[in-house]
C-alpha positions in Angstrom: 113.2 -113.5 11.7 112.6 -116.9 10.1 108.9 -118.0 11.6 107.4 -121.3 12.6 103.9 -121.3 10.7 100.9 -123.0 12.4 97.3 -123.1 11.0 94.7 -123.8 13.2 91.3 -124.6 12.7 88.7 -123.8 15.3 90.5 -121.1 16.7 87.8 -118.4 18.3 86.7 -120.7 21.4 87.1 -123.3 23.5 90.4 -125.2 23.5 90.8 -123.4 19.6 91.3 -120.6 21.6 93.5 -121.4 24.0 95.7 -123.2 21.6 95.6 -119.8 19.3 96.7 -117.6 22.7 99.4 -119.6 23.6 100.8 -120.3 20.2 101.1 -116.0 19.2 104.5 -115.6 20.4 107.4 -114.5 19.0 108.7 -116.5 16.0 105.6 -118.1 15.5 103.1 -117.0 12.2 99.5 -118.1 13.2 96.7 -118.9 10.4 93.6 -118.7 12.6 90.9 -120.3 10.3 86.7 -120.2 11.6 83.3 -118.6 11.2 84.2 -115.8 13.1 87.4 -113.4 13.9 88.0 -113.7 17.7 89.4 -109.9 19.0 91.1 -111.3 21.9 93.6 -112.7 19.4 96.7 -110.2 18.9 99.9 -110.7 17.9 102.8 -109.8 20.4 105.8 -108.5 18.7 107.9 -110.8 16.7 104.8 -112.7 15.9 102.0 -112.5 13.2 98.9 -113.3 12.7 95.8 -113.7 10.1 92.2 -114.4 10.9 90.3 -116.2 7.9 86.4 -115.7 8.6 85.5 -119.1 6.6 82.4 -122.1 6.9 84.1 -125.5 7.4 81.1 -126.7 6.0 82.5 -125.4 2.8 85.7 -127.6 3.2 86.6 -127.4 -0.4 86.8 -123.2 -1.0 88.9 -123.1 2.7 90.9 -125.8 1.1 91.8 -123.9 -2.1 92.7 -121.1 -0.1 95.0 -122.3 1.9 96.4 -124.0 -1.2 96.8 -121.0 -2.9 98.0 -119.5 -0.1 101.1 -122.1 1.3 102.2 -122.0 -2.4 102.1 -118.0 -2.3 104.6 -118.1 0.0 108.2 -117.4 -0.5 111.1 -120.1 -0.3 112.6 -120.0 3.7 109.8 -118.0 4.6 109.1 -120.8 7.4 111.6 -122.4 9.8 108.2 -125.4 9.9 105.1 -125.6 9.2 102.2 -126.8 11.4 98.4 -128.2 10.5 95.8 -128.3 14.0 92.5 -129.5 12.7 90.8 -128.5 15.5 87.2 -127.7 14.3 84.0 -129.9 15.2 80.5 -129.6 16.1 78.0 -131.6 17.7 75.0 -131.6 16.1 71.3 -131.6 17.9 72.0 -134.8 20.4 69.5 -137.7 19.3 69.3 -141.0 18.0 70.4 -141.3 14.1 66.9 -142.1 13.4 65.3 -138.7 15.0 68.4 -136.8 12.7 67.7 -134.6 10.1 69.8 -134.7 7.0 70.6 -131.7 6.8 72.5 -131.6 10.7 74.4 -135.0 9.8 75.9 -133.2 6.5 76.9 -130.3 8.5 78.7 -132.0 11.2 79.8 -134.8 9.0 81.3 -131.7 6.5 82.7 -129.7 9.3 83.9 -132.4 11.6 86.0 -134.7 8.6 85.2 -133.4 5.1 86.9 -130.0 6.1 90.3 -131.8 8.4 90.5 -134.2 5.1 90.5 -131.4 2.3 92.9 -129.0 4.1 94.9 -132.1 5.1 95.2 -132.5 1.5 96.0 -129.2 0.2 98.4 -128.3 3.5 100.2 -131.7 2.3 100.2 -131.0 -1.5 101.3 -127.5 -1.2 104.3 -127.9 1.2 105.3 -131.2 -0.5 108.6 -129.7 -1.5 109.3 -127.3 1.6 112.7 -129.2 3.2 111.4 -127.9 6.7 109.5 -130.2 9.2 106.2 -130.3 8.6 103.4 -131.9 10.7 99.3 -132.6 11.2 98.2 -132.8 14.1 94.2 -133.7 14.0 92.4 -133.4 17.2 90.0 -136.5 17.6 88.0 -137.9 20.8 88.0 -140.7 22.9 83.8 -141.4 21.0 86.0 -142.1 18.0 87.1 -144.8 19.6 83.7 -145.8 21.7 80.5 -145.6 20.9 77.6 -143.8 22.5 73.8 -143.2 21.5 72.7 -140.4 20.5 76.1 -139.3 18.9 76.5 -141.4 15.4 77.4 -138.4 13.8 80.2 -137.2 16.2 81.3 -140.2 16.7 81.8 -141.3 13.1 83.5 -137.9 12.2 86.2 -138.7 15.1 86.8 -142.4 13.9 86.8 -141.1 10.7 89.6 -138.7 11.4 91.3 -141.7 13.1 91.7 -144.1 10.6 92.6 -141.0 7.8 95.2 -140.4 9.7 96.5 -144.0 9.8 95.8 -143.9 6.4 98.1 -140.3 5.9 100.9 -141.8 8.1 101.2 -144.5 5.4 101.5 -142.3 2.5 104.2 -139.7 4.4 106.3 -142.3 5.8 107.0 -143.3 1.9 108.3 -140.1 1.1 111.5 -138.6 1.8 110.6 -135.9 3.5 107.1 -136.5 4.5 105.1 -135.1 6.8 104.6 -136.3 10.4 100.8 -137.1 11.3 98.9 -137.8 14.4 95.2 -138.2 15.3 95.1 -136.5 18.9 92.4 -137.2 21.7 92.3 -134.3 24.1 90.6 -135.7 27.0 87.4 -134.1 28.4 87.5 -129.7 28.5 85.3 -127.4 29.9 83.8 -125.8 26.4 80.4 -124.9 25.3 80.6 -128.8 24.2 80.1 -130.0 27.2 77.1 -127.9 28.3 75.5 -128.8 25.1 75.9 -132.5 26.4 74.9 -131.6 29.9 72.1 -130.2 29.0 70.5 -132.9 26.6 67.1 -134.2 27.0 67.8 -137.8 29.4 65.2 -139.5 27.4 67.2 -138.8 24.2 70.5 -139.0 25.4 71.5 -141.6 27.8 74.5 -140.8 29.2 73.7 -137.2 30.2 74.2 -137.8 33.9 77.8 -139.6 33.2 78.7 -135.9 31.2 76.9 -134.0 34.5 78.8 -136.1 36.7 82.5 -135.0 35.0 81.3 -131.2 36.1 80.4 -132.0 39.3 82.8 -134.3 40.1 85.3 -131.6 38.9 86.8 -134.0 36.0 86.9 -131.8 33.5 90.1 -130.0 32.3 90.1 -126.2 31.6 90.4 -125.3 27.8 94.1 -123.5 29.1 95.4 -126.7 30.3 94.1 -129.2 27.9 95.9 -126.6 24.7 99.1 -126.6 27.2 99.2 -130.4 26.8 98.2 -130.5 23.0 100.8 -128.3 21.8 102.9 -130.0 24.4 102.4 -133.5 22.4 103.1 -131.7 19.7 106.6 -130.6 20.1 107.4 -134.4 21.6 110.1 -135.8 19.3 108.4 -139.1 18.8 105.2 -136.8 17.6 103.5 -139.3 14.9 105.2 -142.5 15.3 101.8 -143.5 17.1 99.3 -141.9 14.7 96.1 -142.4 16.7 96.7 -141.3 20.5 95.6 -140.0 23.4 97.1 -137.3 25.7 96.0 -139.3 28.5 98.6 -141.7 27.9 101.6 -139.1 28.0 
């Protein structure tokens, strides 16, 4: 059976996770790429899957991987061939000038260093596969307002905005180039969110605005929020807008 290959970044929690359960089905191959292998994640029959244990914050080494990997890989193998940078971190919630280096790097590396690199070598390896290929990078709605206490996040999410744009460009001169889209998900349930919730007020202004979400019963389950991601993602005019939200579906 000729498979549909999607690599996903993130994949062992939150929506990574859901997006990784609902994509294992038959005639799908799934490249689950994070720190950690996830055990709930099996392959049904007709399906296959690998789980690469790698730091994002090493963007380059998972980058060469998957390079050597895509180019590994046999001619027709794939029916199409999928990118989800997914992965992204917050780091400790402050203003830029209580930040240690260190944390900025990290999410900085992890958050648009990373989605950039394997962008790259996803892009350069399949360059002459004749099947449909697309990116899809999952951004935020803080990449496209600002808020205190999240300079880092928030520039890692523009970033992967405007390298999109930027990508889109470069594809739509090619023949068969790739179709690109920088995705925001709208607000989900995940350990994220209880990491803003539970910020120090004094540091972090607009904790009660991310408490208010939860109790106010705003915030979509990591299920439905993957349901409506992959559901973007199979839209036939995926990437003619390359920054979007799902909200606007």
């Amino acid at each position: 059976m000729t498979q549909h290959l999607y690599i996903l970044t993130g994949g062992s929690r939150g929506m990574g996770l859901a997006m990784a359960q609902q994509l294992l089905q038959p005639g799908h191959t799934l490249v689950s790429i994070a720190r950690n292998a996830n055990p709930e994640l099996t392959a049904p029959a007709g399906a296959a899957l690998e789980q690469w244990t790698l730091d994002l914050s090493q963007g380059a080494q998972a980058a060469d991987r998957l390079h050597a990997w895509l180019a590994a890989q046999p001619a027709g193998r794939f029916a199409s061939a999928t990118l989800i940078n997914n992965a992204g971190v917050i780091p400790r919630i402050a203003p830029l000038s209580d930040s240690a280096p260190a944390d900025l790097a990290h999410a900085l590396r992890v958050g648009l260093e990373a989605p950039m690199q394997l962008t790259a070598a996803f892009l350069g390896a399949t360059g002459g596969w004749t099947v449909p290929r697309k990116v899809l990078n999952i951004s935020s709605g803080l990449g496209r307002r600002a808020m205190a206490s999240q300079a880092a996040y928030c520039a890692a999410k523009a970033g992967m905005d405007h390298f999109t744009r930027c990508v889109a460009l470069d594809e739509a001169a090619k023949p068969q180039g790739a179709k690109v889209c920088s995705l925001a998900p709208g607000v989900i349930d995940t350990d994220m969110q209880i990491q803003l919730r539970g910020a120090d007020p004094a540091a972090f202004p607009d904790v009660q605005n991310f408490a208010n979400l939860k109790t106010g019963g705003m915030l979509t389950s990591p299920a439905d929020a993957a349901a409506r991601v992959l559901a973007w993602l199979q839209r036939a005019d995926f990437g003619t807008n390359p920054v979007a939200d799902v909200r606007e579906a």
